[in-house]
N, C-alpha and C positions, 0 to 999 in steps of 0.2 A: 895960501896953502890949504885950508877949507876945500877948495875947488878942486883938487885933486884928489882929496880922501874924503868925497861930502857924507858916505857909511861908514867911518873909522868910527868904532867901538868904545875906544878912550878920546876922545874928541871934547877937548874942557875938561878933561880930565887930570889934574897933575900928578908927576912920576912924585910928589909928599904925599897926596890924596892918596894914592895907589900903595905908597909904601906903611904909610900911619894905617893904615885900614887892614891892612895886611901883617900889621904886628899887633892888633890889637885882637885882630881874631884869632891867628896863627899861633904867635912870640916869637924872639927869636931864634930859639933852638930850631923848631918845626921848619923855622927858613933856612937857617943853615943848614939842616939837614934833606931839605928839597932842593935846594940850589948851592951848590959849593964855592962860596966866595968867603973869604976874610975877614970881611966887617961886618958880617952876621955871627961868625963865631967866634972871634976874638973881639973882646970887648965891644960890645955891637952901638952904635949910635945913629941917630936918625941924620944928625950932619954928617959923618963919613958914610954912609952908605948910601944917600945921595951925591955926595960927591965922587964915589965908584962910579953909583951906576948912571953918572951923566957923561962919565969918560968913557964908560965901557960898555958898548952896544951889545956884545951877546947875554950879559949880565942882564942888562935893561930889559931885552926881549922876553927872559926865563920870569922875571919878576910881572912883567904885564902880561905874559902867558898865563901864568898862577891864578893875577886876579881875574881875569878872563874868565880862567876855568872856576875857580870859587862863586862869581858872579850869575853863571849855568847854574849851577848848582843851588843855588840858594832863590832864583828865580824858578827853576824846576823843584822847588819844595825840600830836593836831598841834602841841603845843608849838612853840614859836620857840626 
């Protein structure tokens, strides 16, 4: 699978790495309120909201888009 994405960006990168890192800087109001799913606003937890967003690919996308775009930013100096 490597061989077909050898410049993916999250490459070793895991969707807990990506979500724990992303709640740590963010929380989870700031995610609910950039991405409108359920188990960021209603009682938020790191198991159900992995187990969303392993079912649920456009969810998944918006969440590694996020750290994608945080990741620019904080490599270009503008961090939040």
């Amino acid at each position: 699978m490597s061989e077909e994405q050898p410049n993916y960006p999250l490459h070793g990168i895991t969707l807990k790495a990506i979500l724990e890192d992303l709640i740590e800087r963010r929380g989870w109001s700031d995610l609910a309120s950039r991405i409108n799913i359920r188990c960021f606003a209603f009682d938020p937890s790191l198991k159900s909201s992995l187990k969303f967003l392993r079912k649920t690919e456009w969810a998944r996308q918006k969440v590694e888009e996020l750290y994608l775009d945080d990741q620019r930013q904080i490599k270009g100096g503008s961090a939040k």
